[in-house]
Backbone atoms as SQL, in Angstrom:
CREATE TABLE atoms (id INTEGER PRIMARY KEY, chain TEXT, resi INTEGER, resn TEXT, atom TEXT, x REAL, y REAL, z REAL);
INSERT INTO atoms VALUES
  (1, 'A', 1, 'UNK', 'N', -125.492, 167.557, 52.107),
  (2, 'A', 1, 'UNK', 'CA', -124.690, 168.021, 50.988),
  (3, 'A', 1, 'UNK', 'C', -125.132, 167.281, 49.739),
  (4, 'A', 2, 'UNK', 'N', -125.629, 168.100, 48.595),
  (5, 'A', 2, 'UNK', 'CA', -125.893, 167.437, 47.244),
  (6, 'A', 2, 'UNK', 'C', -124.614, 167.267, 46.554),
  (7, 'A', 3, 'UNK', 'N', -124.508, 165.791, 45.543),
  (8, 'A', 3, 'UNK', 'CA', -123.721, 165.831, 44.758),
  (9, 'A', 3, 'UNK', 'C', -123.255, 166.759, 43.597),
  (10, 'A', 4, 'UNK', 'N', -122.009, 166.988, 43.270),
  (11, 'A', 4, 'UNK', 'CA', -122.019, 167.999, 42.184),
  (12, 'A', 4, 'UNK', 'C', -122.490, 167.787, 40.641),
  (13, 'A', 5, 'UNK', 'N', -122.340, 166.264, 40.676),
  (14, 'A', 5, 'UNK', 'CA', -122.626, 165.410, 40.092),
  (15, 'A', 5, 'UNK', 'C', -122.785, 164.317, 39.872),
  (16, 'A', 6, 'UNK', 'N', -124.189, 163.439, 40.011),
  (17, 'A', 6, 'UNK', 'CA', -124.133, 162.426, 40.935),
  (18, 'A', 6, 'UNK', 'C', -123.972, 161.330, 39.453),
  (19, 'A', 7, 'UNK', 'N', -123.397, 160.242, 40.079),
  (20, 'A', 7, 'UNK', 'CA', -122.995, 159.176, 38.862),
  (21, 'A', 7, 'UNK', 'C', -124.148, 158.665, 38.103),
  (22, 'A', 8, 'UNK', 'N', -124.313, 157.991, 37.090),
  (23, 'A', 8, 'UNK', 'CA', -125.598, 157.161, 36.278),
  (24, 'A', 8, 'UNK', 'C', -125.415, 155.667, 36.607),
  (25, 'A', 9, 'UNK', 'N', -125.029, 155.658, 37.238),
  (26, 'A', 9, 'UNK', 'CA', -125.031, 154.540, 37.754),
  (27, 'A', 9, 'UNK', 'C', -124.692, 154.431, 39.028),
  (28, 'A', 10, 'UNK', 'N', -125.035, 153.126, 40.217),
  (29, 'A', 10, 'UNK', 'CA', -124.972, 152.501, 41.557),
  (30, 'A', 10, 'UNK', 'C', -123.900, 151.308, 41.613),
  (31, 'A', 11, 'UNK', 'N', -123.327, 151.175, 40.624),
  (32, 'A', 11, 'UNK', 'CA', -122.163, 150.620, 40.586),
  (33, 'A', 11, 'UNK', 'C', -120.948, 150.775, 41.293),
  (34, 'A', 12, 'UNK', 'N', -120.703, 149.891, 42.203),
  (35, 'A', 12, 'UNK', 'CA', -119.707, 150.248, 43.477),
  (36, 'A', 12, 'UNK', 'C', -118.424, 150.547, 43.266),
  (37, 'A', 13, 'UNK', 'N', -118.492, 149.890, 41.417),
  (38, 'A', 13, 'UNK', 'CA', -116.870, 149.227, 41.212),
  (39, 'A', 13, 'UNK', 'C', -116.834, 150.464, 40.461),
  (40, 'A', 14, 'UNK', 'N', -117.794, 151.039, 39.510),
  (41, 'A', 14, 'UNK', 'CA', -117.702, 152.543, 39.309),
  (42, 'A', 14, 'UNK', 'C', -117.051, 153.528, 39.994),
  (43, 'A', 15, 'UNK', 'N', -117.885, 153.573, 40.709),
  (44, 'A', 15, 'UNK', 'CA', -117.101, 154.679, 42.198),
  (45, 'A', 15, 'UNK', 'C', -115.814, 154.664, 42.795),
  (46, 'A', 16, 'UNK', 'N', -115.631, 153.368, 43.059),
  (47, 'A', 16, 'UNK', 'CA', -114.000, 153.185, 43.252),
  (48, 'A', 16, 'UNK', 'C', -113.643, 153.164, 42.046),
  (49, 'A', 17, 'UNK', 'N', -114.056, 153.190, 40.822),
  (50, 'A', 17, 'UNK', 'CA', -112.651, 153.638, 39.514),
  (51, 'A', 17, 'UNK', 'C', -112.365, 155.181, 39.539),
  (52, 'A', 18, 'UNK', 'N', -113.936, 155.403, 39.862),
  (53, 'A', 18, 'UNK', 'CA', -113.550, 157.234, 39.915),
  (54, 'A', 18, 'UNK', 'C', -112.685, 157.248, 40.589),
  (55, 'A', 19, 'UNK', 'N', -112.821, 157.505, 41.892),
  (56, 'A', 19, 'UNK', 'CA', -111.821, 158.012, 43.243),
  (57, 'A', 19, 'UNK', 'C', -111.080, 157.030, 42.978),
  (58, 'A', 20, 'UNK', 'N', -110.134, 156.251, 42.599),
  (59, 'A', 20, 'UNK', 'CA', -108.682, 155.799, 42.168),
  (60, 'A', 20, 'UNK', 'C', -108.714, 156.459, 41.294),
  (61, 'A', 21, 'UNK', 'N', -108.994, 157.048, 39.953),
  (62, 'A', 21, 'UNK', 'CA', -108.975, 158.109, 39.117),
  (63, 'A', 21, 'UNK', 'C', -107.889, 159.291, 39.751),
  (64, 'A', 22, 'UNK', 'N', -109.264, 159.633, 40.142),
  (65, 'A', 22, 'UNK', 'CA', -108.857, 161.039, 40.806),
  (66, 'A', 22, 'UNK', 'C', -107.710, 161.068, 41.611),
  (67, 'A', 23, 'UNK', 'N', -107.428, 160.093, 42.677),
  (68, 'A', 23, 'UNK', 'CA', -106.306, 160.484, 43.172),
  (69, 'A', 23, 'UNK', 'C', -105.102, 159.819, 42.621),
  (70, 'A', 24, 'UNK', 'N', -104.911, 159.236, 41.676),
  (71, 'A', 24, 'UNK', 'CA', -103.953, 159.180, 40.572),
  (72, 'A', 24, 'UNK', 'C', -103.407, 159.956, 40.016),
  (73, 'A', 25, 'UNK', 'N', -104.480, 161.083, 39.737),
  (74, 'A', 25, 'UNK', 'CA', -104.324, 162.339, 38.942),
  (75, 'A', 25, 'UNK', 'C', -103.558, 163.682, 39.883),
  (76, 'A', 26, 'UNK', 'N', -104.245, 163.127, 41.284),
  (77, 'A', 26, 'UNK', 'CA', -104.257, 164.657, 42.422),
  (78, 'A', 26, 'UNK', 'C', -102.469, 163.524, 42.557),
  (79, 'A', 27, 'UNK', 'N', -102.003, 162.510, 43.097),
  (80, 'A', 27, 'UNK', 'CA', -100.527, 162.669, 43.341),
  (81, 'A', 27, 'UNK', 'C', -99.242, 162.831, 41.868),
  (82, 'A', 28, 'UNK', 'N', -100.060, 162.913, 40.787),
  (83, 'A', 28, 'UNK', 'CA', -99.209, 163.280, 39.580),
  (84, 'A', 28, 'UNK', 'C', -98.827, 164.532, 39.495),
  (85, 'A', 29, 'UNK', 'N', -99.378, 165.502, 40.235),
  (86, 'A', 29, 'UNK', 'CA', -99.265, 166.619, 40.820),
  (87, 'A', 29, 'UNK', 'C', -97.416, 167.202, 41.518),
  (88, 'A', 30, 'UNK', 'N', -97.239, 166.083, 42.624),
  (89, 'A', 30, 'UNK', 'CA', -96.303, 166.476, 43.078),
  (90, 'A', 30, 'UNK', 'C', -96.263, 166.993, 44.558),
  (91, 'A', 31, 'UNK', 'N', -97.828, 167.951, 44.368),
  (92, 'A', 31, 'UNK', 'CA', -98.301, 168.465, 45.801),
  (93, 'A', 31, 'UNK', 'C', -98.460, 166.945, 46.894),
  (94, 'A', 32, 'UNK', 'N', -98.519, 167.233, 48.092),
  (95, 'A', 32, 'UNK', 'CA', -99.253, 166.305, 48.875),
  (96, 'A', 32, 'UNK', 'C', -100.511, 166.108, 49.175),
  (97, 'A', 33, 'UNK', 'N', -100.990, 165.136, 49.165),
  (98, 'A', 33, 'UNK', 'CA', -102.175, 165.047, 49.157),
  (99, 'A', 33, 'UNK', 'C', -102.576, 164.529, 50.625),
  (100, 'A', 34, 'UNK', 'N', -104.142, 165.112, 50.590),
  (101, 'A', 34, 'UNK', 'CA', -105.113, 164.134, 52.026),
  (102, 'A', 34, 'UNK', 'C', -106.280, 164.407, 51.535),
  (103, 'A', 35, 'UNK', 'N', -106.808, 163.179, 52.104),
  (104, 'A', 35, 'UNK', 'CA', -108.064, 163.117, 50.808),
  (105, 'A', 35, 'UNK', 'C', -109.347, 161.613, 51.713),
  (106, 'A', 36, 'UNK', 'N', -110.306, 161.460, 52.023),
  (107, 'A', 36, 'UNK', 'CA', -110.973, 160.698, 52.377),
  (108, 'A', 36, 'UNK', 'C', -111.455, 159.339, 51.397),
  (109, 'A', 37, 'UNK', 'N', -111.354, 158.445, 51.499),
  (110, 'A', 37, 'UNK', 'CA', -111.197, 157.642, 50.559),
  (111, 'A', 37, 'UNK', 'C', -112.393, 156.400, 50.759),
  (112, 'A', 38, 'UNK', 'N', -113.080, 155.639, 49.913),
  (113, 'A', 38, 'UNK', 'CA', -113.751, 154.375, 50.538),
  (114, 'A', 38, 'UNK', 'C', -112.590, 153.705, 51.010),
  (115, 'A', 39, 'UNK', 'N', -112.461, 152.819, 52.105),
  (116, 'A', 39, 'UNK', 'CA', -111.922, 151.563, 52.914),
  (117, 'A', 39, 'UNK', 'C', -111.510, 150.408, 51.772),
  (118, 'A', 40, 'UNK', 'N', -112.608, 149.992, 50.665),
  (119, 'A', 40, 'UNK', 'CA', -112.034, 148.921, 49.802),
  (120, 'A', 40, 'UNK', 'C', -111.360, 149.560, 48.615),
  (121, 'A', 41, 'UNK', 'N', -110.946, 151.305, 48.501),
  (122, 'A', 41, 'UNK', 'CA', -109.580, 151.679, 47.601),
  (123, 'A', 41, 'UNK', 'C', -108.500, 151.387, 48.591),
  (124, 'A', 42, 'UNK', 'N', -108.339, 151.243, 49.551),
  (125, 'A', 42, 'UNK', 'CA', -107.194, 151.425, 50.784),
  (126, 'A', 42, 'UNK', 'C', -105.685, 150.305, 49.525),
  (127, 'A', 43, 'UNK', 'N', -106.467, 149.367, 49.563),
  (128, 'A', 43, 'UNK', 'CA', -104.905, 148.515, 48.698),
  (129, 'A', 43, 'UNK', 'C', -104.442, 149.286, 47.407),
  (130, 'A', 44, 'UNK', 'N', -105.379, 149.359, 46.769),
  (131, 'A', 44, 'UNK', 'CA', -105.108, 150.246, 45.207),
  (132, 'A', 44, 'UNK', 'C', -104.486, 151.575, 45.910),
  (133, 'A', 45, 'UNK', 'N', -104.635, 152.524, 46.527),
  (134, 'A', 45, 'UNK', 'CA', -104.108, 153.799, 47.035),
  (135, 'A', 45, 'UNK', 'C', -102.671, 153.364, 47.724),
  (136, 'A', 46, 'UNK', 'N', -102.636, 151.878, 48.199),
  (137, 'A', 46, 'UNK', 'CA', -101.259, 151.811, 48.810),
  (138, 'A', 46, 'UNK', 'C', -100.236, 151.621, 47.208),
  (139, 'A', 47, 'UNK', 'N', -101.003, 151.173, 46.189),
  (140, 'A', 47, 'UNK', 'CA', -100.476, 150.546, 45.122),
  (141, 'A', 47, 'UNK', 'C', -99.518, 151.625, 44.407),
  (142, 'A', 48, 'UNK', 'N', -100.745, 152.527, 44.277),
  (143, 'A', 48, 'UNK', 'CA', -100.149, 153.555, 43.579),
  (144, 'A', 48, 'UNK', 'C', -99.436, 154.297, 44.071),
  (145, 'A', 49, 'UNK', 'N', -99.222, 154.974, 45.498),
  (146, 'A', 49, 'UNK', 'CA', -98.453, 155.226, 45.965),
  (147, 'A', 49, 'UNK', 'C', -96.805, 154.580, 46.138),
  (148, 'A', 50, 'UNK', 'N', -97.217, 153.271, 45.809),
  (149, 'A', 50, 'UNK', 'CA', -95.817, 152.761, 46.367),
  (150, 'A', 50, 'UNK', 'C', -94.967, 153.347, 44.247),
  (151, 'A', 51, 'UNK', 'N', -96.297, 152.858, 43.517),
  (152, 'A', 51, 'UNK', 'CA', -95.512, 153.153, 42.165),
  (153, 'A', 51, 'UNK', 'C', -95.278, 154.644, 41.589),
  (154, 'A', 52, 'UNK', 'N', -95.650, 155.742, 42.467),
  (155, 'A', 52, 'UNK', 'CA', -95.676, 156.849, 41.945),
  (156, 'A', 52, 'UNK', 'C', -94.223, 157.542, 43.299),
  (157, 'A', 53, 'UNK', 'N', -94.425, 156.590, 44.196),
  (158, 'A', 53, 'UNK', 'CA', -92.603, 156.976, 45.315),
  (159, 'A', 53, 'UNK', 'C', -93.565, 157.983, 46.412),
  (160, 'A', 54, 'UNK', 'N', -94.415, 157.388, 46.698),
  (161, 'A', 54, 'UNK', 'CA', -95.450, 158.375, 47.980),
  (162, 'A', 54, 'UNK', 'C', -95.487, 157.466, 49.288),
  (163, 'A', 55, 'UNK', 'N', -95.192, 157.931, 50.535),
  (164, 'A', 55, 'UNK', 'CA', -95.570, 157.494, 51.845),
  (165, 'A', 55, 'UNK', 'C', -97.105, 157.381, 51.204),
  (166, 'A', 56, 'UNK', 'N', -97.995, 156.758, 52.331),
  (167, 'A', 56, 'UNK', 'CA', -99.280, 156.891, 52.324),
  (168, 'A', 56, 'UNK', 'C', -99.606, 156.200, 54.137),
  (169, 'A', 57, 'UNK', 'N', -100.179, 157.372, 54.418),
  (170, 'A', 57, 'UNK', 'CA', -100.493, 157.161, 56.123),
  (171, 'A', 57, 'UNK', 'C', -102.361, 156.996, 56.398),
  (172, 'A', 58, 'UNK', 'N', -103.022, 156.166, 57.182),
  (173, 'A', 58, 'UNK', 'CA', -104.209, 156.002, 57.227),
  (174, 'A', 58, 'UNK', 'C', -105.132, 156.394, 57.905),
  (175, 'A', 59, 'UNK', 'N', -105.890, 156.520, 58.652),
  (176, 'A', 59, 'UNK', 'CA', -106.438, 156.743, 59.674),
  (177, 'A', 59, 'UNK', 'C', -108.355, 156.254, 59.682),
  (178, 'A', 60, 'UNK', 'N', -108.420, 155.271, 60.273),
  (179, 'A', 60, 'UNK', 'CA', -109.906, 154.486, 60.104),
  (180, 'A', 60, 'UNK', 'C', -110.953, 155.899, 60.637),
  (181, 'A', 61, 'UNK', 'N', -111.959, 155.650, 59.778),
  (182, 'A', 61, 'UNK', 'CA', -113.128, 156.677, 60.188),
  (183, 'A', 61, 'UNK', 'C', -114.528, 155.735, 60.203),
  (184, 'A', 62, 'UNK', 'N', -114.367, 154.404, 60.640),
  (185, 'A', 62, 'UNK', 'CA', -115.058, 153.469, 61.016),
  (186, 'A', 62, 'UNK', 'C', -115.383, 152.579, 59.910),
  (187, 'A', 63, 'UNK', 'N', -116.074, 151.852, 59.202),
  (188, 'A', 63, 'UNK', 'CA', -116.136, 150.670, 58.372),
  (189, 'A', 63, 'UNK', 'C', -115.666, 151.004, 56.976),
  (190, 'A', 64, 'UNK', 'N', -116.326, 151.837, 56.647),
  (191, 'A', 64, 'UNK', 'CA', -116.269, 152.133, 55.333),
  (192, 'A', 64, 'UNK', 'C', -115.041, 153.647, 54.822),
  (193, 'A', 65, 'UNK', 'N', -114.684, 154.215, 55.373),
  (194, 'A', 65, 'UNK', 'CA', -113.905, 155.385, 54.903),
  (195, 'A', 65, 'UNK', 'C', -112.729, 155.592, 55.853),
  (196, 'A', 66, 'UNK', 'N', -111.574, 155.571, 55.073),
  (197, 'A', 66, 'UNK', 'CA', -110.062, 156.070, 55.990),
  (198, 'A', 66, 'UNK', 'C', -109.696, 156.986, 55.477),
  (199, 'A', 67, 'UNK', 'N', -109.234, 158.230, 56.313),
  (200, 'A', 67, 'UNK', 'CA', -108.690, 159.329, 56.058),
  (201, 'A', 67, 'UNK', 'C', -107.144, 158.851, 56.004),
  (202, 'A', 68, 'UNK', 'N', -106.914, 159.791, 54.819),
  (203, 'A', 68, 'UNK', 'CA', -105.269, 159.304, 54.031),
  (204, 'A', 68, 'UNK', 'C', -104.592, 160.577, 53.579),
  (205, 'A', 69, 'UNK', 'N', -103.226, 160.510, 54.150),
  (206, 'A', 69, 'UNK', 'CA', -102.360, 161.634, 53.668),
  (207, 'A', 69, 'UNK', 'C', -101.124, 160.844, 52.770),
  (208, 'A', 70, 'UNK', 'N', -101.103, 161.433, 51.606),
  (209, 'A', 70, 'UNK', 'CA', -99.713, 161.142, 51.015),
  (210, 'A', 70, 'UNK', 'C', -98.576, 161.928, 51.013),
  (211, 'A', 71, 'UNK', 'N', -97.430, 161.575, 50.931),
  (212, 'A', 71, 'UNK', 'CA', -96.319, 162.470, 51.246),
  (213, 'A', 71, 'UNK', 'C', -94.831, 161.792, 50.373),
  (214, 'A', 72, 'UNK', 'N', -94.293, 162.929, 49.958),
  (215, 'A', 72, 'UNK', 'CA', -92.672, 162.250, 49.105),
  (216, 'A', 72, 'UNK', 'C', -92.200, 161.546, 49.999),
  (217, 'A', 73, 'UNK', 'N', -91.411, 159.988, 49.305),
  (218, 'A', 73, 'UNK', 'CA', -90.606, 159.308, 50.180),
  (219, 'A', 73, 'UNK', 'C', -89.284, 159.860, 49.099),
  (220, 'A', 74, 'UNK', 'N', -88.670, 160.223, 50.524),
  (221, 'A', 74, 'UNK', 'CA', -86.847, 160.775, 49.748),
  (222, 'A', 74, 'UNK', 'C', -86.300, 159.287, 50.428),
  (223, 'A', 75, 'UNK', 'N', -84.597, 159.399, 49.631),
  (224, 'A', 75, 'UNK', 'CA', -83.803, 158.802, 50.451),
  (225, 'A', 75, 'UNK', 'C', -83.599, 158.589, 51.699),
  (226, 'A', 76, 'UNK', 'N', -83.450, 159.737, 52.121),
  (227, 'A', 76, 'UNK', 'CA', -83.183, 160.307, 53.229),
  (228, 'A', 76, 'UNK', 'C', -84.494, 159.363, 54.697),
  (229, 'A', 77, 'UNK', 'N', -85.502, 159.670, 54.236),
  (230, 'A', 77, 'UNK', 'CA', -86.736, 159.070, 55.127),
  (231, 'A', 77, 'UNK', 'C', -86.558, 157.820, 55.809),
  (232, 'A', 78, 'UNK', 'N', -85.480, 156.893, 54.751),
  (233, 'A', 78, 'UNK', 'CA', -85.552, 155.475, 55.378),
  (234, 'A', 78, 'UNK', 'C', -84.242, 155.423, 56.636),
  (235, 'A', 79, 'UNK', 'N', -83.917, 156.353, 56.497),
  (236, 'A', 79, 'UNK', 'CA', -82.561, 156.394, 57.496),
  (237, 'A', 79, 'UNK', 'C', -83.043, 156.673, 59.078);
């Protein structure tokens, strides 16, 4: 698979600003999200989730990438 657009730079810390970007943007939405993520966004994705009121569930896809679903936390959930 080619990129759609590949970055100008090899900058790691780049890449993770994008994709924290982006899924900043995709849970401002409202929809739920699932979305494959690098392994070293995993804290920042718990971050924002906890400040935007989102579950966030993980699932390891070996060193580098965890598959992640976000979901509304209601009242109701903690009961």
């Amino acid at each position: 698979m080619d990129l759609v657009l590949p970055f100008d730079t090899d900058d790691p810390q780049f890449a993770r600003g994008f994709e924290a970007g982006r899924l900043w943007e995709q849970l401002a939405t409202g929809e739920p999200v699932v979305m494959t993520l690098h392994a070293t966004n995993i804290e920042m994705a718990m971050r924002m989730a906890e400040a935007r009121g989102w579950v966030v569930r993980g699932d390891g896809l070996g060193y580098e990438w965890v598959h992640v679903s976000f979901s509304r936390q209601y009242a109701d959930d903690d009961a």
